[in-house]
BAKOLTI-603273 format. One record per residue (C-alpha): x, y, z. Coordinates in steps of 0.05 Angstrom, whole numbers, padded with zeros to 5 digits, always signed. Last residue first. Layout:
REM BAKOLTI-603273
XYZ...
***
This chain:
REM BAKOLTI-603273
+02185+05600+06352+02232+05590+06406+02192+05600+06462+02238+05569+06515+02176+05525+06547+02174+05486+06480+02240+05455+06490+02237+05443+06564+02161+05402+06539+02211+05371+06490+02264+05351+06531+02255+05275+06554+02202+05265+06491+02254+05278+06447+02297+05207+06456+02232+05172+06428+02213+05225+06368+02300+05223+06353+02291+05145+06346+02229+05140+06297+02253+05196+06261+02325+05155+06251+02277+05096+06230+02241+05136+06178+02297+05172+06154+02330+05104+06139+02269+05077+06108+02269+05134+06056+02343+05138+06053+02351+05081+06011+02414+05042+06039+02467+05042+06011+02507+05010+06059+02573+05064+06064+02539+05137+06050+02463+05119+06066+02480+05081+06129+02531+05140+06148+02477+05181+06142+02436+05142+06193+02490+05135+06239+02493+05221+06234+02421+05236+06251+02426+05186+06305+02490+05220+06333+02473+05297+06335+02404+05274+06365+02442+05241+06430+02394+05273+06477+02354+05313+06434+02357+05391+06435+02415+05420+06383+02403+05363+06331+02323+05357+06337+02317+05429+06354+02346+05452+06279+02403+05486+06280+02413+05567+06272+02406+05600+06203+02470+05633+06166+02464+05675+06110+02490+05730+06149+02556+05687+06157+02568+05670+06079+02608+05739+06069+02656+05723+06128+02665+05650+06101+02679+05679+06035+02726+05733+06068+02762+05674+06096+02786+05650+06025+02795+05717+06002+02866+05734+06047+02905+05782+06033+02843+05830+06022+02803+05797+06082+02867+05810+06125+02860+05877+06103+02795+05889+06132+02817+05861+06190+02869+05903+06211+02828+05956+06181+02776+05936+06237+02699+05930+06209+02700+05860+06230+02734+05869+06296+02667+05922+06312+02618+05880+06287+02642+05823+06337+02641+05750+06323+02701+05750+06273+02692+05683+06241+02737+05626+06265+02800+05616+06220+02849+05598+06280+02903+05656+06275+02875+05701+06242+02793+05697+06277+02835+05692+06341+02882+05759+06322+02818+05799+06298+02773+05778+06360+02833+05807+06407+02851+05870+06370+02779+05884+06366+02766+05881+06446+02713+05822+06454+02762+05778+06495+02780+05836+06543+02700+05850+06555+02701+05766+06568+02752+05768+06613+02719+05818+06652+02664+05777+06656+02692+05725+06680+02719+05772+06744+02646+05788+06747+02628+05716+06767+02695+05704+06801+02662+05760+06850+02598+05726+06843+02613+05665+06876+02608+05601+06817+02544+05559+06824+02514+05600+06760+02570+05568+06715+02597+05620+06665+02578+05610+06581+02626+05612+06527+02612+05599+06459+02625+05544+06407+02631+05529+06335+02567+05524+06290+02530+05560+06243+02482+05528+06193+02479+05539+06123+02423+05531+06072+02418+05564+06000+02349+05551+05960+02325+05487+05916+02391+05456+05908+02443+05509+05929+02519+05501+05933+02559+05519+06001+02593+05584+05992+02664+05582+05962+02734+05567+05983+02791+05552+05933+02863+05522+05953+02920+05522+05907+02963+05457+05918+02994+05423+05966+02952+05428+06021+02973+05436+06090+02981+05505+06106+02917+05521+06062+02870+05465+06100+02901+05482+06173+02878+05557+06159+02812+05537+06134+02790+05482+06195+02754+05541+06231+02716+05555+06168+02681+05481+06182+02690+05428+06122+02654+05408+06051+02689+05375+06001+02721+05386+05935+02776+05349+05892+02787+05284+05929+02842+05242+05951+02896+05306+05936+02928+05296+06002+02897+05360+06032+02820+05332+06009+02832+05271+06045+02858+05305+06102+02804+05356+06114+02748+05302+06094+02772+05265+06160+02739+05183+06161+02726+05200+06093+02654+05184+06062+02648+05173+05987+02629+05223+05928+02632+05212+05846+02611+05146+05832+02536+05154+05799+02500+05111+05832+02531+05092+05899+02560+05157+05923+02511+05205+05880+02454+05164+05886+02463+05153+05962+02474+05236+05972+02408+05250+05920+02362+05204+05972+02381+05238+06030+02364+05309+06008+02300+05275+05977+02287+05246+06037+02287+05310+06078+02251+05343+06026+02190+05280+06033+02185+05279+06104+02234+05234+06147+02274+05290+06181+02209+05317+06206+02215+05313+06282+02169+05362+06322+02220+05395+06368+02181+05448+06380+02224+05496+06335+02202+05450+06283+02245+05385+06264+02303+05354+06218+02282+05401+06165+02265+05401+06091+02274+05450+06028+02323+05407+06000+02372+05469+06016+02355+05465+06087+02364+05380+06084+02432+05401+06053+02454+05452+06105+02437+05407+06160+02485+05351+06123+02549+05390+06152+02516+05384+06222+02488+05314+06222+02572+05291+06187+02588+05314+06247+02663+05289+06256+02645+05226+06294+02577+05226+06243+02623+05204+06185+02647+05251+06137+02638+05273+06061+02677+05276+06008+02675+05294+05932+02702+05283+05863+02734+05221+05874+02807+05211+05851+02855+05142+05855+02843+05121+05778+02859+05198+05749+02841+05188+05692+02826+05277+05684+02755+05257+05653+02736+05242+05728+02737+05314+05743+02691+05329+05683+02635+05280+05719+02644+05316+05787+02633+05378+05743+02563+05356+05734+02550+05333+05794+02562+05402+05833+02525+05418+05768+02461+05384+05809+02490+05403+05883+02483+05476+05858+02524+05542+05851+02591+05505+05844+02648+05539+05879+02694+05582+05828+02743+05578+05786+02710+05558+05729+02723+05487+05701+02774+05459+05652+02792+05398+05678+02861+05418+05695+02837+05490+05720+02790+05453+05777+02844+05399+05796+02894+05461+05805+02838+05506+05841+02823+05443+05894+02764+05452+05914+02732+05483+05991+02660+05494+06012+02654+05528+06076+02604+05502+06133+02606+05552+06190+02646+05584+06252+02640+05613+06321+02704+05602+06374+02672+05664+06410+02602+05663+06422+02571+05685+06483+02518+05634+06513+02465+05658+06566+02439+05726+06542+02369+05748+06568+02310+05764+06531+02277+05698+06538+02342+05648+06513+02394+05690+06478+02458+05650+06461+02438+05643+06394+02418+05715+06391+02498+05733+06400+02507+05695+06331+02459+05722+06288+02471+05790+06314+02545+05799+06306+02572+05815+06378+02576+05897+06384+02498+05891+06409+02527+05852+06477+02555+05916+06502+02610+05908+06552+02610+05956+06600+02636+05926+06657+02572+05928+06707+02525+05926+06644+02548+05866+06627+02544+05831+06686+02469+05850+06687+02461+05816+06623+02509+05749+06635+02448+05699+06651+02485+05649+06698+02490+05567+06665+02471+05505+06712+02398+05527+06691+02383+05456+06673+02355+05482+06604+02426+05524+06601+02468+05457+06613+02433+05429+06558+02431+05480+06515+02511+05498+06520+02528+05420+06486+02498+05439+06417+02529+05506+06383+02596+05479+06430+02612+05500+06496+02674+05529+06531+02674+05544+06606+02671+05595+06663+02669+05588+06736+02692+05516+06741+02659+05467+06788+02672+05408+06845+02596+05399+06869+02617+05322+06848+02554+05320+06804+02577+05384+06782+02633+05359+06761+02615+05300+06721+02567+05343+06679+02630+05393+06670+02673+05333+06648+02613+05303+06601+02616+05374+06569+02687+05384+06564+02692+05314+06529+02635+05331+06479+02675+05403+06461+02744+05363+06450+02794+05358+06512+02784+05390+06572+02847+05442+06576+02848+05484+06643+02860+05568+06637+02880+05595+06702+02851+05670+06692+02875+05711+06745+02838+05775+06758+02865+05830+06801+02950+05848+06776+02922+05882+06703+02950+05869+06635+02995+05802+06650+02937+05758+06661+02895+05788+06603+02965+05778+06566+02967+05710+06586+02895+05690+06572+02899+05713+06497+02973+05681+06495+02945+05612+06518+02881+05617+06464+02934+05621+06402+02970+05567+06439+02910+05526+06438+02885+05543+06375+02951+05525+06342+02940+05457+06382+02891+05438+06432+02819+05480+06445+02771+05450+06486+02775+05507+06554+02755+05499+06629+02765+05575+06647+02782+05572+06725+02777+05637+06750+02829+05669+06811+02807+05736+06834+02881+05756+06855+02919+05758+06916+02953+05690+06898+02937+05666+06830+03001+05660+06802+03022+05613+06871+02958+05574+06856+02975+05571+06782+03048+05537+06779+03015+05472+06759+02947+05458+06751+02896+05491+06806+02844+05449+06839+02771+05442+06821+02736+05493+06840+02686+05476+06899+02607+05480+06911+02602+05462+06987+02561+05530+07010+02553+05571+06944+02507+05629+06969+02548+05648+07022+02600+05606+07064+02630+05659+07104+02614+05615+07168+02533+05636+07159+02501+05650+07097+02465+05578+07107+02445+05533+07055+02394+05557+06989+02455+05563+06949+02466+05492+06966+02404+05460+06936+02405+05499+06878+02470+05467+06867+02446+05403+06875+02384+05412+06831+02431+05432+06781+02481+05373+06790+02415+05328+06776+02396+05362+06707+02483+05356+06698+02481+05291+06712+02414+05261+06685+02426+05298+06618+02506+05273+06606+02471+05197+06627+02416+05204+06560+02493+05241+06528+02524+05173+06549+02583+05191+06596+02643+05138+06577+02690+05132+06646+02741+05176+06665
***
């Protein structure tokens, strides 16, 4: 399939939702219903046959890997615990590949019933109302949307009503290397600020090691915008105002900017890596800055003894969440509709949230998996993903101008990447990246204001 621009991703899936409207306005007659000419796609391999007498659901999924498999067995044993849902669970690719497919799709009236979609990606579809509000469904399986952690079920909440249900949910974690750290002397522990960050960046290069940088950070293909959210927050700045009123070139902003090109350039001690996790797993650098859902790859791979800590402070802490959710299309019948459901409830059991959050390092998203024993222990085995745990209610949502703007995620993330690699002085960067989102915001921002965020 061809590249989908995310200016092209809004067109499709804005125009898809006029189509489908369209169509549940056709004719009851024939059987047809409410969703006259909206399809699934079709089944992949043995799944038809699985399927037969059975609500079938396709779950589009963008999970490969040990998440993958761990997400497989979930599905399977929903599959094998009761003989009138199926669940036929269809790999996409990575969250922005799911969400061009899905735009794609509905174009082609050709639609899943349920799907995977990251912190970003899910408000676009919801603004085009191509998602179903999930309250009422709820309440017809019993699944009670106060057991999700608050923070992170209210993200999915758009006037009252939940849209968005978070399950692969995760944050920012600060990771060193504990044998770099106890070589050079320092405390085991995560700096508290960017400024003795610095400092101990200095003691690190004491060690002569010629091949070592202190610290890493990423390029905007592996979201370097949502990583440097937490700095601009702890700068005291913003990318933009809940209505979308850019501000990622005031002064805090700048400032945020302006200490990252110093510290790369001036003073030697950080660089960008094309994957922090694998630079900082082959001993390249000594600390960086990577999602909690990257943890458990990070201490299989890693040679040495890995630390995590809270992300350092400058003028007050700042860390975004991130991840993704799960939303269900509104074109899909309603009997698949509740069958989604369902599969949600079974998702949200405690056994379930505890055994994803183990086996892929995504935060428990339910208060009732958090308080488990089985997880409490797991947080005594294992203090790294307590941390990450522990950081969550310190958590804000995104700023609009990354979560709203076509392409936003992307021009905040060039321009970082012009600070990191050219130097450049992030004043006049800032201002051109402004210049760019205030453009590309004008599409969305009267959709923007209309969901009362503020």
């Amino acid at each position: 399939m061809g590249r989908i621009t995310r200016r092209r991703f809004i067109f499709l899936s804005g125009g898809a939702a006029g189509a489908l409207a369209l169509a549940a306005c056709g004719s009851s007659n024939g059987g047809g219903g409410g969703n006259a000419g909206v399809q699934q796609p079709q089944s992949t391999g043995t799944a038809a046959q699985a399927a037969q007498g059975r609500t079938r659901v396709v779950f589009w999924s963008s999970w490969g890997g040990k998440n993958g498999e761990a997400l497989t067995k979930l599905v399977n044993d929903f599959n094998a615990a009761q003989q009138g849902i199926f669940i036929e669970n269809q790999f996409q690719g990575t969250y922005e590949e799911t969400a061009q497919k899905l735009a794609a799709a509905m174009a082609a009236r050709q639609v899943p019933d349920m799907v995977s979609l990251s912190e970003v990606t899910w408000n676009k579809f919801s603004m085009n109302k191509s998602l179903q509000s999930l309250d009422d469904y709820f309440k017809k399986v019993g699944l009670d949307p106060q057991d999700y952690v608050e923070s992170l079920i209210n993200e999915g909440t758009r006037q009252g009503k939940v849209w968005w249900v978070p399950f692969a949910r995760s944050t920012p974690l600060f990771y060193y290397n504990r044998t770099l750290f106890k070589e050079a002397g320092l405390p085991d522990r995560a700096p508290k600020t960017w400024n003795e960050l610095r400092d101990w960046g200095k003691e690190l290069q004491k060690l002569g090691k010629p091949d070592l940088k202190a610290y890493a950070f990423t390029n905007a293909k592996n979201y370097n915008a949502w990583h440097f959210q937490g700095n601009v927050w702890q700068w005291n700045g913003n990318y933009s105002d809940k209505n979308l009123d850019v501000q990622i070139d005031g002064p805090n902003a700048v400032a945020a900017g302006e200490w990252l090109r110093k510290f790369v350039h001036e003073d030697k001690l950080g660089y960008m890596a094309p994957d922090q996790s694998v630079d900082f797993t082959n001993g390249v650098c000594a600390m960086t800055q990577q999602s909690t859902g990257s943890l458990g790859g990070i201490a299989t791979t890693a040679k040495f003894d890995v630390g995590t800590g809270l992300l350092p402070e400058q003028e007050k802490f700042g860390c975004p969440t991130g991840g993704a959710g799960l939303g269900i299309i509104a074109a899909a019948p309603d009997d698949r509709k509740q069958a989604a459901v369902e599969f949600l409830k079974f998702l949200a059991r405690p056994e379930n949230v505890t055994y994803w959050s183990k086996q892929t390092g995504y935060v428990p998203v339910t208060k009732s998996a958090r308080e488990a024993p089985e997880m409490q222990q797991y947080f005594q085995q294992n203090p790294n993903f307590k941390v990450a745990v522990d950081q969550l209610p310190k958590t804000q949502p995104q700023d609009t101008a990354r979560l709203f703007v076509p392409n936003g995620d992307q021009t905040i993330g060039t321009g970082l990447e012009r600070i990191l690699v050219n130097n450049e002085p992030a004043e006049a960067v800032f201002k051109g990246v402004a210049e760019q989102l205030k453009r590309d915001a004008q599409e969305v921002k009267g959709q923007v204001k209309d969901l009362g965020l503020s």
